[in-house]
C-alpha positions in Angstrom: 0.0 0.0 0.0 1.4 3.1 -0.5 2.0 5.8 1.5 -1.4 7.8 2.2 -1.6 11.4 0.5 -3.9 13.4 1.6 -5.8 16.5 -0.3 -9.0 16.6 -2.3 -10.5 15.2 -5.5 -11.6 16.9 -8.5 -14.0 14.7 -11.1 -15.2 15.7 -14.3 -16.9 14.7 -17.3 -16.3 15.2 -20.7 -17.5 15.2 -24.8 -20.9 13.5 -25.5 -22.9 12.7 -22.5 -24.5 9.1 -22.3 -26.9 6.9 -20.6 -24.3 6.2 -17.7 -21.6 8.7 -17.2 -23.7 9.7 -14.4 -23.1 6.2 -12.6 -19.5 6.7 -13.2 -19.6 9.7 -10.8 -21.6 8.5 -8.9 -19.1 5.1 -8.7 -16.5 7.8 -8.0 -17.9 10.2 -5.5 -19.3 6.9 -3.5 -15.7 5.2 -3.4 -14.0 8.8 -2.4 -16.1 9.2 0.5 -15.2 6.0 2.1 -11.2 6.9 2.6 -10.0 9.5 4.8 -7.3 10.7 3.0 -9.9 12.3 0.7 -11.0 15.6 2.0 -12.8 17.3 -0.6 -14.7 15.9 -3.1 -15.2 18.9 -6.0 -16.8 18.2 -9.4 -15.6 20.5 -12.1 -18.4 22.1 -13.9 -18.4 21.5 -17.7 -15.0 19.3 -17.3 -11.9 21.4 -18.0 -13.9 24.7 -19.3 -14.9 24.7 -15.5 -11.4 23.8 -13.9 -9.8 27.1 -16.1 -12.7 29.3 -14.6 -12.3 27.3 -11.2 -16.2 26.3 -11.3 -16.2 23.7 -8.9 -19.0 22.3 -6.8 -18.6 20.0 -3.0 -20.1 17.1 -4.2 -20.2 16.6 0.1 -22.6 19.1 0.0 -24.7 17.0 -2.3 -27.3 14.7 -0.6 -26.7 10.5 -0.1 -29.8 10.3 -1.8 -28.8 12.8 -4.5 -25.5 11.4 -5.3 -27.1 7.5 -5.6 -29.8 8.3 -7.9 -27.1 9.6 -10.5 -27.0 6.1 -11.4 -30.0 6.3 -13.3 -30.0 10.0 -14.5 -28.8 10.0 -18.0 -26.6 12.8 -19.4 -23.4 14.7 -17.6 -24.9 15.8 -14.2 -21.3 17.9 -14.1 -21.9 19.5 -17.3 -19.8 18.4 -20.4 -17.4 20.1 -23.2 -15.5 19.5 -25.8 -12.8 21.5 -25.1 -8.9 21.3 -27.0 -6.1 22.5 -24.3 -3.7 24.9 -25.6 -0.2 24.2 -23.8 -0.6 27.5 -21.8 -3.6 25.7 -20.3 -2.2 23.1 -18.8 0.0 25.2 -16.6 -3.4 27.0 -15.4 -5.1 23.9 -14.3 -1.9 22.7 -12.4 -1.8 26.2 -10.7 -5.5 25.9 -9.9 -4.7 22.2 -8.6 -2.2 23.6 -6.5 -4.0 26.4 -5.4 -7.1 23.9 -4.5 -4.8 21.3 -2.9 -6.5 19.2 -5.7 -4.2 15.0 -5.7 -6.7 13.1 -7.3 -8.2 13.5 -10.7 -10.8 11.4 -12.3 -11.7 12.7 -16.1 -14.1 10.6 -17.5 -14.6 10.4 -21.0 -13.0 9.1 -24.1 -9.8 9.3 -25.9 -9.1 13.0 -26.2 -10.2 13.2 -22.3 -7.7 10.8 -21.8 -5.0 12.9 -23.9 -6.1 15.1 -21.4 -5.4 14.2 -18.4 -1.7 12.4 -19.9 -0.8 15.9 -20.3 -2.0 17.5 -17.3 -0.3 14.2 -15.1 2.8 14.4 -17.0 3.2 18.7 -15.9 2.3 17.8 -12.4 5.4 14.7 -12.3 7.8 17.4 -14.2 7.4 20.0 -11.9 7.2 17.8 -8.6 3.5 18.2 -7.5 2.1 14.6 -6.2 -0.7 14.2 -8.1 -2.7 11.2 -9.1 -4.4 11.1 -12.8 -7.0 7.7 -12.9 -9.0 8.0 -15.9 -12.4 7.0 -16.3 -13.2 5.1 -19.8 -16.7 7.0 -21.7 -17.6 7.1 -24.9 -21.2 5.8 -26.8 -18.1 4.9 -29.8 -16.8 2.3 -28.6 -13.6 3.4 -29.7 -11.3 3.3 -27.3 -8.8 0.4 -28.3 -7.3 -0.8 -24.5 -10.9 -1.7 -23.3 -13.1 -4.7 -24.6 -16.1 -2.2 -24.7 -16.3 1.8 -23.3 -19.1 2.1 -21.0 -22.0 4.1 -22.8 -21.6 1.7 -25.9 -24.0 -1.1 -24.4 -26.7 1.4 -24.6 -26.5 3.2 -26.9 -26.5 -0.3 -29.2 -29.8 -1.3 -27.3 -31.4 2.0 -28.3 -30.5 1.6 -31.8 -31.4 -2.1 -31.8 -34.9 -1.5 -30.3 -35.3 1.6 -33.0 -34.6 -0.6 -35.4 -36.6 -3.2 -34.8 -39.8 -0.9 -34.8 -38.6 0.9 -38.0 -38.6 -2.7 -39.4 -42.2 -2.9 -38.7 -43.4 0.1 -39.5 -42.0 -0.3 -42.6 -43.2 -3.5 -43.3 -47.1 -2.1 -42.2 -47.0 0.5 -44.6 -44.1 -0.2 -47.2 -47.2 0.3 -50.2 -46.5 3.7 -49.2 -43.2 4.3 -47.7 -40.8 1.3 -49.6 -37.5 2.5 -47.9 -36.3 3.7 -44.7 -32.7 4.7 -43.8 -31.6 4.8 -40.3 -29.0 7.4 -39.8 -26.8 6.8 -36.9 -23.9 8.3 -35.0 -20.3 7.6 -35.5 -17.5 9.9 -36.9 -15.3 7.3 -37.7 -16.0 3.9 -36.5 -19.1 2.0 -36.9 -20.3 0.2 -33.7 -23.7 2.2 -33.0 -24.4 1.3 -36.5 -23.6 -2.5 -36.2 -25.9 -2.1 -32.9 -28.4 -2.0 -35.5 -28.2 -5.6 -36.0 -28.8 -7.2 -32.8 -32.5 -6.0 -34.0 -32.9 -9.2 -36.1 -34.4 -12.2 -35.3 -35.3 -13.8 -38.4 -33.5 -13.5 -41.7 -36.0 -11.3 -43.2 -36.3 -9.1 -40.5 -34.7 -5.1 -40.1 -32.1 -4.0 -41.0 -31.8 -5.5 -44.4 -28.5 -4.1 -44.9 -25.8 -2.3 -42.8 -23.4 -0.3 -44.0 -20.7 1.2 -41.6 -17.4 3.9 -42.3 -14.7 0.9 -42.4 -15.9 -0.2 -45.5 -16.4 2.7 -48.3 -19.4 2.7 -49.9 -20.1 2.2 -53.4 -23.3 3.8 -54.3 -23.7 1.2 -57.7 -23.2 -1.7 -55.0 -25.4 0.4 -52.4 -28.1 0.8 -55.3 -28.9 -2.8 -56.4 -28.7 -4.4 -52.8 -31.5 -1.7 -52.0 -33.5 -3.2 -55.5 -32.6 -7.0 -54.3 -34.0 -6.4 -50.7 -37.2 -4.2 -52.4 -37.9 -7.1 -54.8 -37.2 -9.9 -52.3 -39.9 -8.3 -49.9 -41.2 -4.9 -51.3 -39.6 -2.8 -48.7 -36.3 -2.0 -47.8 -34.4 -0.8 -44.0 -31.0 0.1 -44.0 -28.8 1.3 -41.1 -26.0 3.9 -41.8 -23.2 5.6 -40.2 -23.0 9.3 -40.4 -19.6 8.9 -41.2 -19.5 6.9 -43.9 -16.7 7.2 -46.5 -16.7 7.4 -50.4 -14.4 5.4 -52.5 -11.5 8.2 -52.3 -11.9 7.8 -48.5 -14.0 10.8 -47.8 -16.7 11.6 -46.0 -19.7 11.4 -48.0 -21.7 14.1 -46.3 -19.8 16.3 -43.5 -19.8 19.8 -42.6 -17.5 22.3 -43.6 -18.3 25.1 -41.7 -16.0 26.6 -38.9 -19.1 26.7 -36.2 -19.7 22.7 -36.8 -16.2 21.8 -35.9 -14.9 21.6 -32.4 -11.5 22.5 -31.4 -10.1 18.9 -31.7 -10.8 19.6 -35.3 -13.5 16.7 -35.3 -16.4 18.0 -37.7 -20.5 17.3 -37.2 -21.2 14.7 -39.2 -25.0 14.2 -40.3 -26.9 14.4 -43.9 -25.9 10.7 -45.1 -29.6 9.5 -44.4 -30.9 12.4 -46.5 -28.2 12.1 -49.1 -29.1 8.3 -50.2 -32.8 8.8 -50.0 -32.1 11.1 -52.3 -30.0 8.9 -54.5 -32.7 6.1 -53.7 -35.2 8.4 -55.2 -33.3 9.5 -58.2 -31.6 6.4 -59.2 -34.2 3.7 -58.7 -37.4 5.2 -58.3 -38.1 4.1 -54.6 -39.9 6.6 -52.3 -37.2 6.5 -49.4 -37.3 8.2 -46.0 -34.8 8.6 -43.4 -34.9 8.3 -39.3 -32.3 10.2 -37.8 -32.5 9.9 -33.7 -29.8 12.0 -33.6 -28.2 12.8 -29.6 -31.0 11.3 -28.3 -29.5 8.0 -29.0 -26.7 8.6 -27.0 -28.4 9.2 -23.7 -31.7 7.9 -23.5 -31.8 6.4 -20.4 -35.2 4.7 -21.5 -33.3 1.9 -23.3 -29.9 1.8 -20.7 -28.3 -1.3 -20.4 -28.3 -2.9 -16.8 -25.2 -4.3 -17.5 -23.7 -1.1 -18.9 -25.1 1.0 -15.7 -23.3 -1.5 -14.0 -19.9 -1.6 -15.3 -20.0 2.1 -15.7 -20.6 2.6 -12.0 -17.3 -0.2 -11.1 -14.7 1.9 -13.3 -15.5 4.8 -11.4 -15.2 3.0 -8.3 -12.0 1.3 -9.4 -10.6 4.4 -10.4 -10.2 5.9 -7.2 -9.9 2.8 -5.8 -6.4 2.4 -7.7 -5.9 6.4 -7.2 -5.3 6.1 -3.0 -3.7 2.8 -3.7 -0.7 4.7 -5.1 -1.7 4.3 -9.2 -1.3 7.1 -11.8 -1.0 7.5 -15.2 -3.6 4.9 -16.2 -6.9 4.4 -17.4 -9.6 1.9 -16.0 -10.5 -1.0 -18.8 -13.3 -3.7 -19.1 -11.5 -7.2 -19.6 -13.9 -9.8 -20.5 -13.4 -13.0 -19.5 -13.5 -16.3 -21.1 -16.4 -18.8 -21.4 -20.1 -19.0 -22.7 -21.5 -16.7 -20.2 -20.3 -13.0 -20.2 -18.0 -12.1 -17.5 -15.7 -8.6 -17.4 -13.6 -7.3 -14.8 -11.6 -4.4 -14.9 -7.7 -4.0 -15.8 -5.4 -0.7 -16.1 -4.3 0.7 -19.7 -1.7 3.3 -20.0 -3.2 6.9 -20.4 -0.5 7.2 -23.1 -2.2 4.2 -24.8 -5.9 4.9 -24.4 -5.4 8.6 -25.9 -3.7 7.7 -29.2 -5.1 4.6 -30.4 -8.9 4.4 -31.9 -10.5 1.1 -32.1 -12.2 0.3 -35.2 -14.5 -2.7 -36.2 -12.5 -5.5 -37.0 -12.9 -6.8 -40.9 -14.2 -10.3 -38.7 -17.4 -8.0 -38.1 -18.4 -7.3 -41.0 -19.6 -9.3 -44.1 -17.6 -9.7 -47.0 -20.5 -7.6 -49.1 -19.4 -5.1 -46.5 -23.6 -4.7 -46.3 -24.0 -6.6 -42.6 -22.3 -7.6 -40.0 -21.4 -11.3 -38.4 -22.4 -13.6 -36.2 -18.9 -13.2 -34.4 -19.6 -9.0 -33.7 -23.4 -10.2 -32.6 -21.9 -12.6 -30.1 -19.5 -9.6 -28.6 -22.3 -7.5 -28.3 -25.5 -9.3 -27.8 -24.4 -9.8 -23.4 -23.3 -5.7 -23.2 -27.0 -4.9 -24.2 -28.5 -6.3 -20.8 -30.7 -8.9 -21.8 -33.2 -9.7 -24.4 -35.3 -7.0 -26.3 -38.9 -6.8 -26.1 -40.7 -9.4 -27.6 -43.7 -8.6 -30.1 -46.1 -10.5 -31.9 -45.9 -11.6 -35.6 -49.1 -12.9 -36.5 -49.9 -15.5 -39.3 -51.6 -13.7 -41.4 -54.0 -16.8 -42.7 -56.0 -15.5 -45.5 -59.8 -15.8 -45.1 -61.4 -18.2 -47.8 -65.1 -18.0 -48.6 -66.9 -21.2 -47.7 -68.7 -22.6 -50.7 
């Protein structure tokens, strides 16, 4: 064990809220008040916009009752931002730390959060302030690489999974009218809210027909005719679609180019690709197409939260400060799943250095060789992060009436 240092602990939350960031904090503020080497407990408002204006609230202050029911309170209780440090920054915050008496840091959120904190840990060690930097993993994503899964991702996939599963039969009730329905979904670069789309189906015919996601480009020919094969097959058509999917040149097919849709990490808004291929559905074929767009609501609806992602969000956040008094800095929780038929994870330690600069992807075993679907092998990683089956809903026979006679 090491040697007990004693000062307070500043929390905060960062980029897009989720379902369970909240259970995070609340996983953090919980384990912090059970060591008394941590005096204050301060949470930074809006992450580290909020630190540079030292906008910090006592969580102490905060009632028992308060602080548990974060666990099911979707979006970033703190307040969020998205928020690029300059190097001048970092010498602020370490002042403010400092001047605050501020030894343990918790940032939760995803890999430029992570970069974050790196950077603030590594001014601390340089100039010889004791501080210790335990990150919390967040991100809807999926993208960090040194976790089996980022808590926020096993909802966010139940959402779109339930979404698309009604899409599928609404279409099917009135495809005479409406033939084609595109799900838009998030995802600047990687496409595992999109492949959440598939844990929808339970028979081969049911939504989504097709999936397309931004590790495969997309050809719009190829894109074109399996639209026409599905719409023949079955006379209605539901696709699921990344915002950030990629042409054959590599390029985003639809993404904004204006300054004000950019953040400062240079990341731009995706959003339009739904619209776009109705469009092209439209033009090229002669299908009425519309598109569903759920937009941030799919992020942080806490109507569809996973029990096992509420879960596991609210153990990093204990295990983060957890590792913190026991002497740890410089890392980031991860989910390690264990081996075996039925789903187990515990939680491991990735370097901050390595959960900052390394974006997971979905693995080419994912995804179909049409590149249109995913595999059984993606369904069977994320079927047991969902928390349990779907709702179930009836499919009746439809036996046509005969006239006696």
């Amino acid at each position: 064990m090491a040697d007990k240092l004693t000062g307070n602990l500043l929390v905060g939350q960062s980029g897009g809220p989720t379902a369970v960031i909240n259970s995070s904090l609340c996983g953090v503020v919980q384990e912090a008040m059970k060591h008394e080497q941590i005096q204050g407990i301060y949470g930074a408002v809006h992450g580290v916009e909020g630190i540079l204006k030292e906008q910090m609230i006592d969580l102490r202050q905060e009632s028992a009752e308060t602080i548990d029911l974060l666990r099911q309170t979707p979006s970033a209780a703190l307040g969020s931002c998205r928020r690029k440090l300059k190097e001048s920054d970092y010498g602020r915050i370490l002042g403010i730390f400092q001047k605050y008496n501020i030894r343990y840091f918790h940032y939760i959120g995803g890999n430029d959060s992570q970069d974050s904190s790196y950077q603030i840990s590594k001014l601390a060690t340089d100039r010889g302030y004791e501080l210790r930097v335990i990150g919390v993993p967040k991100t809807v994503d999926n993208d960090l690489d040194v976790t089996d899964h980022s808590p926020g991702y096993g909802s966010v996939a139940r959402f779109i999974a339930i979404a698309t599963r009604d899409a599928g039969l609404d279409t099917e009730a009135i495809g005479v009218v409406d033939t084609v329905k595109i799900i838009e979904t998030m995802g600047r670069n990687a496409g595992w809210i999109t492949a959440g789309a598939a844990l929808a189906k339970e028979e081969p015919d049911d939504a989504p027909h097709l999936v397309y996601v931004p590790e495969r480009t997309l050809d719009l020919d190829q894109f074109l005719s399996d639209v026409q094969r599905v719409y023949d097959r079955l006379g209605y058509a539901v696709v699921a679609v990344c915002e950030g999917l990629k042409n054959k040149k590599g390029e985003s097919i639809v993404a904004s180019g204006s300054a004000i849709d950019t953040d400062s990490f240079g990341h731009k808004q995706h959003g339009g690709v739904g619209d776009f291929l109705c469009d092209v559905i439209k033009n090229k074929i002669q299908l009425k197409a519309r598109c569903d767009k759920p937009a941030t609501i799919q992020r942080v609806s806490m109507i569809a939260a996973s029990s096992v992602d509420l879960a596991e969000a609210y153990q990093v956040g204990v295990v983060a400060v957890r590792e913190a008094v026991a002497g740890k800095t410089d890392f980031m929780v991860t989910l390690v799943r264990q081996p075996g038929k039925t789903y187990s994870c515990t939680t491991g330690l990735a370097t901050l250095v390595d959960a900052a600069n390394k974006e997971k992807k979905l693995p080419d075993h994912f995804i179909n060789p049409e590149g249109n679907g995913l595999t059984e092998a993606f369904l069977d990683y994320a079927r047991p992060l969902i928390g349990g089956p779907l709702p179930r809903y009836a499919r009746l026979k439809k036996r046509l009436v005969k006239r006696e006679g």
